[in-house]
LOGU-807957 format. One record per residue (C-alpha): residue in three letters; x, y, z. Coordinates in steps of 0.1 Angstrom, whole numbers, padded with zeros to 4 digits, always signed. Layout:
REM LOGU-807957
ALAXYZ;...
***
This chain:
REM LOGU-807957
UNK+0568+0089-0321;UNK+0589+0120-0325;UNK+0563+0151-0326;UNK+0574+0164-0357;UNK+0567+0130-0372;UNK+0533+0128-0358;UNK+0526+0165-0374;UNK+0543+0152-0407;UNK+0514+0119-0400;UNK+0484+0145-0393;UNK+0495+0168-0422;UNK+0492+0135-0449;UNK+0460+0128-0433;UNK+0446+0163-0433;UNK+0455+0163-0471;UNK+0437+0133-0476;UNK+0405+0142-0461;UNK+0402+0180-0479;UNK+0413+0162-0512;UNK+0382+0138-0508;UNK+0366+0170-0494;UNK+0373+0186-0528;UNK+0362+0159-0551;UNK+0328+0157-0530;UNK+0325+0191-0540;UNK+0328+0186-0571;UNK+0306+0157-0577;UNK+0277+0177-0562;UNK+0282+0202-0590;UNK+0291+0231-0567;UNK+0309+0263-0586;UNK+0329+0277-0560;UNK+0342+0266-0525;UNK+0374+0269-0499;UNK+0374+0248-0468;UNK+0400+0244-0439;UNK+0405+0216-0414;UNK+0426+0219-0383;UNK+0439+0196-0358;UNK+0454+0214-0326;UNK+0468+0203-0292;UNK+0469+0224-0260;UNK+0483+0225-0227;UNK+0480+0255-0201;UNK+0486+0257-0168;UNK+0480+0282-0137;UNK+0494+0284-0107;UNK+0487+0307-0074;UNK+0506+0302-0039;UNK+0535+0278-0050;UNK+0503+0254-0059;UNK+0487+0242-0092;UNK+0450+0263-0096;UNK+0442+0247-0132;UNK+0455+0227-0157;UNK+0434+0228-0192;UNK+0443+0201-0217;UNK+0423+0205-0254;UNK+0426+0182-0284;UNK+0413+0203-0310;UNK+0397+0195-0342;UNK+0372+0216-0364;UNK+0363+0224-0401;UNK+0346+0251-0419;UNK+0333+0255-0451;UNK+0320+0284-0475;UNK+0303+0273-0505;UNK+0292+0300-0537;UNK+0266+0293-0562;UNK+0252+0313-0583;UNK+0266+0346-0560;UNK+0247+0329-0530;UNK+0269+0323-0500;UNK+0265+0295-0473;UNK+0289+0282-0443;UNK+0290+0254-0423;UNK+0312+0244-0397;UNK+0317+0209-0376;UNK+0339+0196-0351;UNK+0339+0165-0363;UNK+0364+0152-0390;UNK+0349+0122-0396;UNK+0346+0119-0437;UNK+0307+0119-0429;UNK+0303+0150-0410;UNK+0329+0169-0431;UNK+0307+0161-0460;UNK+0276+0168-0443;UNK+0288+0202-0434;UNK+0296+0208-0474;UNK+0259+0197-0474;UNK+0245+0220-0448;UNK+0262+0249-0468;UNK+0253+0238-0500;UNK+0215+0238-0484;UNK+0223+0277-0468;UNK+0235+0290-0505;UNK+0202+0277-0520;UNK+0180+0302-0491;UNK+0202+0334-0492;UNK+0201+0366-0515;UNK+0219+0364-0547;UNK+0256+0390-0548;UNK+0273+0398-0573;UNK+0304+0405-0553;UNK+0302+0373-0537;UNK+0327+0347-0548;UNK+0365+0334-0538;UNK+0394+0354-0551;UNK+0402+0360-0593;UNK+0424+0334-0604;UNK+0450+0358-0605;UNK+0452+0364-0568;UNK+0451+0331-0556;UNK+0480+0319-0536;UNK+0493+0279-0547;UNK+0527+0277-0525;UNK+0531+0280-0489;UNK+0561+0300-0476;UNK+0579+0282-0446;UNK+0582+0315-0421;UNK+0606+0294-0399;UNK+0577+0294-0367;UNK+0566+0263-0364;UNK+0590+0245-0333;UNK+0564+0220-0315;UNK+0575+0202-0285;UNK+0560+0178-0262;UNK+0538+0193-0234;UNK+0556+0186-0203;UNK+0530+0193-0173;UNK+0555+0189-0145;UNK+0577+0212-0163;UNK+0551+0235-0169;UNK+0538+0239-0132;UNK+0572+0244-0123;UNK+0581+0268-0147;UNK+0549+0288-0136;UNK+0558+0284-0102;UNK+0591+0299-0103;UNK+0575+0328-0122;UNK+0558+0333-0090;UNK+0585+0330-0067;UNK+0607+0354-0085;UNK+0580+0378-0086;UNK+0569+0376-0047;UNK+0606+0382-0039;UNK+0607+0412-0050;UNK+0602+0440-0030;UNK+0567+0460-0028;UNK+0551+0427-0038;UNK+0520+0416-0021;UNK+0508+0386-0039;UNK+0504+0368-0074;UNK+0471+0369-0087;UNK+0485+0340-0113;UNK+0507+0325-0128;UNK+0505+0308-0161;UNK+0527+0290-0187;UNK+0508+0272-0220;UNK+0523+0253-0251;UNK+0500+0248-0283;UNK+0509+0232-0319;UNK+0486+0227-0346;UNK+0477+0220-0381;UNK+0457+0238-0404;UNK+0450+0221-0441;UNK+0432+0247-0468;UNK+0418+0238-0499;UNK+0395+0250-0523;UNK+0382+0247-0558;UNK+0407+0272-0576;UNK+0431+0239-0571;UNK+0449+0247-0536;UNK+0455+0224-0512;UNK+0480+0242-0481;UNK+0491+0233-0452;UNK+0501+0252-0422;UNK+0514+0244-0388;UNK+0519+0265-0360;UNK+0534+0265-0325;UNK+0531+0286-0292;UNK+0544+0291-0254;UNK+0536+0321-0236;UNK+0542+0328-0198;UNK+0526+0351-0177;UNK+0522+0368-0143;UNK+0495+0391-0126;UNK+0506+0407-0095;UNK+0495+0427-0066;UNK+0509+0457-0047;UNK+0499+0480-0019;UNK+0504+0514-0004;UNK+0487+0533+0017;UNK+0455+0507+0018;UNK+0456+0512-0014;UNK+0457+0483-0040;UNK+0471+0483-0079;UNK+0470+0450-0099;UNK+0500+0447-0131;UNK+0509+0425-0148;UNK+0542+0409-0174;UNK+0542+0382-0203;UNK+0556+0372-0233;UNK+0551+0345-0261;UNK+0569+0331-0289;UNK+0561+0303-0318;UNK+0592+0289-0298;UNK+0601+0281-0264;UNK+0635+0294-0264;UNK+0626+0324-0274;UNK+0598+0334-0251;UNK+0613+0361-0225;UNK+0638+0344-0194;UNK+0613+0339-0159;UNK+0636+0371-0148;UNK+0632+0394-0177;UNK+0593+0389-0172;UNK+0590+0390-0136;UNK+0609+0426-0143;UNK+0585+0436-0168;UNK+0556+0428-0143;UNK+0567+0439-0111;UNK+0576+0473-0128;UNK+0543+0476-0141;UNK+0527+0471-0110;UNK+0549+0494-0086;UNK+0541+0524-0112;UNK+0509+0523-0105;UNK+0513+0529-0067;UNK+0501+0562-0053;UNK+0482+0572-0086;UNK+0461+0604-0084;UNK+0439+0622-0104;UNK+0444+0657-0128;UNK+0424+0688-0130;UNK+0406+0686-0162;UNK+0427+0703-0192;UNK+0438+0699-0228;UNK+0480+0684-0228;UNK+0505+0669-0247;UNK+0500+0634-0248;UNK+0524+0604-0249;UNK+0508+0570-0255;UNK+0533+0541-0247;UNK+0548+0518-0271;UNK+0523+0495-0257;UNK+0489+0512-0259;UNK+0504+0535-0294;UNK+0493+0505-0313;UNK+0459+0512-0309;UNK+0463+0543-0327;UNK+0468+0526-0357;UNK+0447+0500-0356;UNK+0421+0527-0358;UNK+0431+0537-0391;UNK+0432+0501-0400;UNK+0398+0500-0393;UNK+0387+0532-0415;UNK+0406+0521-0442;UNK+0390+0486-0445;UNK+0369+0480-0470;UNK+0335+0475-0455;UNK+0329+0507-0443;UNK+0343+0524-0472;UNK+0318+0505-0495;UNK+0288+0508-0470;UNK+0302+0548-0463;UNK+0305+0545-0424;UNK+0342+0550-0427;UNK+0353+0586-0406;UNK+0381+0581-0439;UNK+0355+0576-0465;UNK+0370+0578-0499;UNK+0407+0588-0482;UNK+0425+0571-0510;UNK+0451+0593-0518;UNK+0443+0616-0493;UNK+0463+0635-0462;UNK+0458+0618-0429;UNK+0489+0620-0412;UNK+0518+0639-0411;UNK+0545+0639-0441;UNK+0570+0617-0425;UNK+0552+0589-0415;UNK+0549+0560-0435;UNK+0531+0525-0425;UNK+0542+0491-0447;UNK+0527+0461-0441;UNK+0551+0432-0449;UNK+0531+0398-0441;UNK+0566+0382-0452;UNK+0588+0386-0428;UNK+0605+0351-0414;UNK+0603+0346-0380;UNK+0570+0369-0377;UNK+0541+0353-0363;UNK+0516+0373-0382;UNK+0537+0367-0412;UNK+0509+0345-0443;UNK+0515+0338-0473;UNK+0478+0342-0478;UNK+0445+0348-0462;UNK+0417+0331-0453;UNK+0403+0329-0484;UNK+0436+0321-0504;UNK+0445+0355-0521;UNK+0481+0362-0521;UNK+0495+0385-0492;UNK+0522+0413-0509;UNK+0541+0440-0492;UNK+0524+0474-0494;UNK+0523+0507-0476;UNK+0491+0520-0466;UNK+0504+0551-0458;UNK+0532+0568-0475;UNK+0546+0601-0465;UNK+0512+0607-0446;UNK+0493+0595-0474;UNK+0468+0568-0478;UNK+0480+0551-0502;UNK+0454+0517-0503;UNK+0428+0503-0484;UNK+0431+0470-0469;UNK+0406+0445-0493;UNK+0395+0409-0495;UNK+0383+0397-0526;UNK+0343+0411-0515;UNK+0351+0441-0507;UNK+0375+0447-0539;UNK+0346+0439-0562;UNK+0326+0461-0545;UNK+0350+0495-0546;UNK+0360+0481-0586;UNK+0400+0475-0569;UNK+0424+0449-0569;UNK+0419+0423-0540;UNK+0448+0432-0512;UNK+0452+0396-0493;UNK+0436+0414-0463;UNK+0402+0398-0457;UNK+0416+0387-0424;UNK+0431+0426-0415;UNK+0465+0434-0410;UNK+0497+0413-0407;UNK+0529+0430-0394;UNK+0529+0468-0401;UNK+0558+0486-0397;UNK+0556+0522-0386;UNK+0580+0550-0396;UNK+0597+0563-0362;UNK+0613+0594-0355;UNK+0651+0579-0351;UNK+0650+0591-0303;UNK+0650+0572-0278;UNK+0620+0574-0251;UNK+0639+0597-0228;UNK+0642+0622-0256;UNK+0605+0622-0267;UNK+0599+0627-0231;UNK+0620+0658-0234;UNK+0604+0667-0261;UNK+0569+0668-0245;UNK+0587+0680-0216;UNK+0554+0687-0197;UNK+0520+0666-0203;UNK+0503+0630-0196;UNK+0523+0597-0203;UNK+0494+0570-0207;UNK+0505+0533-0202;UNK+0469+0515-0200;UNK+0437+0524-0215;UNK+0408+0504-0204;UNK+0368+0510-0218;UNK+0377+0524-0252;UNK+0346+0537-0270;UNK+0359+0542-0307;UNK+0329+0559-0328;UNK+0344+0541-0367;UNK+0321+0563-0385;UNK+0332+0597-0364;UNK+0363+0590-0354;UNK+0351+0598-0320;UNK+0378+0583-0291;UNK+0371+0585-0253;UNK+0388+0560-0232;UNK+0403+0553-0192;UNK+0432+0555-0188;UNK+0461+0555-0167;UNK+0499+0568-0169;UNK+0518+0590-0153;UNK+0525+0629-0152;UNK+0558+0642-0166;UNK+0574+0676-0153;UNK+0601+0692-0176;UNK+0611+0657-0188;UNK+0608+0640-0157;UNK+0584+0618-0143;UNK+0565+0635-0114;UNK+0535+0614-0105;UNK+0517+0581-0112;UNK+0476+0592-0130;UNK+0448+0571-0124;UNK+0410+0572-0129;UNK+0412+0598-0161;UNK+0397+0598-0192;UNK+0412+0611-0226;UNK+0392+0621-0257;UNK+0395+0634-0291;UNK+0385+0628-0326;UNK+0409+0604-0345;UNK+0414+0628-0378;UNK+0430+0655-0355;UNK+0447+0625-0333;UNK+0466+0613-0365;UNK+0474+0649-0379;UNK+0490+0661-0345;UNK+0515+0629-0341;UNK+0548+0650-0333;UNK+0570+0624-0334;UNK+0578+0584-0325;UNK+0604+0569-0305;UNK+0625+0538-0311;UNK+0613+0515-0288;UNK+0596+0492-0310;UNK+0569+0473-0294;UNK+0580+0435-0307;UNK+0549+0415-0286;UNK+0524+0440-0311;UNK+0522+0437-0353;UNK+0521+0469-0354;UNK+0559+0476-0345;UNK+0555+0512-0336;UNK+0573+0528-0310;UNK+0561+0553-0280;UNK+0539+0580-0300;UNK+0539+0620-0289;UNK+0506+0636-0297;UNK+0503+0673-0295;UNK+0476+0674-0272;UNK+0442+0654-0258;UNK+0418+0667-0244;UNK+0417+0651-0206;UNK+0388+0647-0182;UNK+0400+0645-0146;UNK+0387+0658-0112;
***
């Protein structure tokens, strides 16, 4: 059977079983309830020396429901999809909703909100796993890296390929389906100098296999990561410009994503509390979130609860200009439900129109930080400490590989002191933002 034929099979069963689902529901008198079942199939591999180290197959299935009565809230999950234990589950959280506290905010999204049609974002490409191929793909990985010069070893190598099903329905008369694919490779490598060891590493995924990175491009990717590291030293303590690369920068904003969420702006634990319409970053940066975009793999149509995604800025010109909702937290702060009760899809960051080489210039003198490992991110402060590890530029030029730092600084003046963003959009991240240049960090060394 062709595979897109046996997902086409799966997706009629699926239906089947949350449309019985539904009408069990409903004969048990229950007001309010969404439910999801999923079917899934995956197939990594790992490789080490030239020889196969693990091969993990999984034939997923699982189901979860949420049931509302009254403003009481229960949840049950099985993973089982016999039409027994799905409507034993819908028992078990019927049961839960009949012992917890009464809310008033508690519920699924106004009618209004709700999301009936599913947009096809054009990523769902499923093929048949192919072991053999696999190993061998994983394998070469390895070989291209380990001929490479300053190579020591491969830690591993990996390849997987996963496509599944997920069917959604609930009592405000959806019934959805998505699919989803993925393939990813990856390589962890080893290098040495001086007696000294660094570990990097190089991968990429896709929702499609010809689209995940060539063997060469991320064997590049990896053994440049881990030759940078070589002969890493530490700073004298001081307070300097700071570049965080395109592939830490994210983090950044995912910190604002977090104080701008609804739950600590209700409970008042936000850093941002009440920031709506507020300054938090400089006039010329703007963040949109478009969950639409085809291709995208955190493009939805809807979340998890079925409200309706939309484009939206958060930030425009430097202003906040909405917090990221789900249908709970919307009641709570009296606003219109956002589609975000599973956080942010793709956000798009406003960049400064340079290259990296000329935000380098820019900085001309100060830390470039490529890894940050132990973060300790204080939501209610804004409080940020974190390792780290980069390198040391000199008049524009790279001087030195850093290691075994730590940079701190509170996240209001962090967002306030962005000088400016390059161009070299991070694509693997949803946040697409490029290398960031903060005025300065403070940064604890030797």
């Amino acid at each position: 059977m062709d595979i897109r034929e046996k997902f086409r099979k799966d997706e009629t069963e699926l239906r089947a079983l949350v449309e019985k689902a539904l009408d069990y529901i409903g004969s048990k008198k229950l007001e309010q309830a969404f439910l999801y079942v999923r079917k899934s199939e995956t197939l990594s591999v790992s490789v080490r020396k030239q020889i196969p180290e693990k091969v993990d197959y999984s034939n997923g299935l699982s189901m979860c429901v949420t049931v509302f009565n009254d403003h009481c809230r229960g949840s049950a999950s099985s993973s089982n999809l016999s039409e027994s234990s799905v409507f034993s589950a819908i028992d078990a959280a019927a049961d839960i909703s009949a012992h917890t506290s009464r809310d008033e905010f508690c519920g699924l999204p106004e009618k209004e909100d709700v999301q009936y049609e599913v947009t096809d974002f054009d990523t769902f490409y499923p093929e048949d796993a192919d072991p053999d191929a696999m190993i061998e793909r994983a394998a070469e990985l390895e070989r291209i890296c380990l001929a490479r010069e300053g190579i020591k070893q491969a830690v591993s190598s990996t390849a997987a390929n996963s496509s599944g099903m997920i069917v959604a329905g609930s009592t405000m008369g959806q019934v959805v389906a998505f699919p989803s694919s993925f393939f990813s490779s990856s390589v962890g490598l080893v290098a040495e100098q001086d007696g000294v060891m660094e570990r990097g590493s190089g991968y990429h995924f896709s929702y499609r296999s010809d689209k995940v990175w060539p063997l060469e491009k991320i064997a590049d990717e990896a053994v440049n990561d881990t030759l940078s590291r070589l002969g890493g030293r530490k700073i004298a303590t001081r307070t300097a410009p700071v570049i965080l690369d395109k592939d830490v920068a994210s983090s950044l904003f995912m910190w604002l994503g977090t104080a701008i969420s609804g739950r600590p702006q209700y409970r008042r634990t936000s850093f941002l509390v009440d920031c709506l319409g507020k300054q938090v970053m400089p006039e010329w940066l703007t963040i949109h979130e478009d969950p639409h975009i085809v291709g995208e793999m955190a493009s939805d149509c809807m979340d998890s609860t079925g409200a309706r995604t939309t484009k939206k800025d958060f930030v425009t010109n430097g202003v906040v200009a909405s917090y990221m909702l789900s249908a709970y937290s919307a009641r709570r702060l009296k606003m219109r439900n956002t589609g975000n009760a599973d956080g942010n899809y793709t956000w798009l960051i406003t960049n400064s129109g340079i290259s990296r080489t000329d935000l380098e210039r820019k900085m001309d003198t100060g830390l470039v930080i490529t890894d940050m490992m132990g973060v300790n991110f204080n939501s209610v402060t804004g409080d940020v400490s974190t390792g780290c590890s980069g390198y040391w530029l000199e008049n524009g030029v790279k001087a030195y590989p850093v290691k075994e730092i730590t940079v701190a600084g509170n996240c209001r003046d962090l967002f306030m002191n962005i000088v400016a963003i390059s161009n070299d959009i991070n694509e693997k991240s949803s946040v697409k933002t490029g290398s960031v240049l903060l005025d300065h960090m403070q940064i604890a060394g030797q």
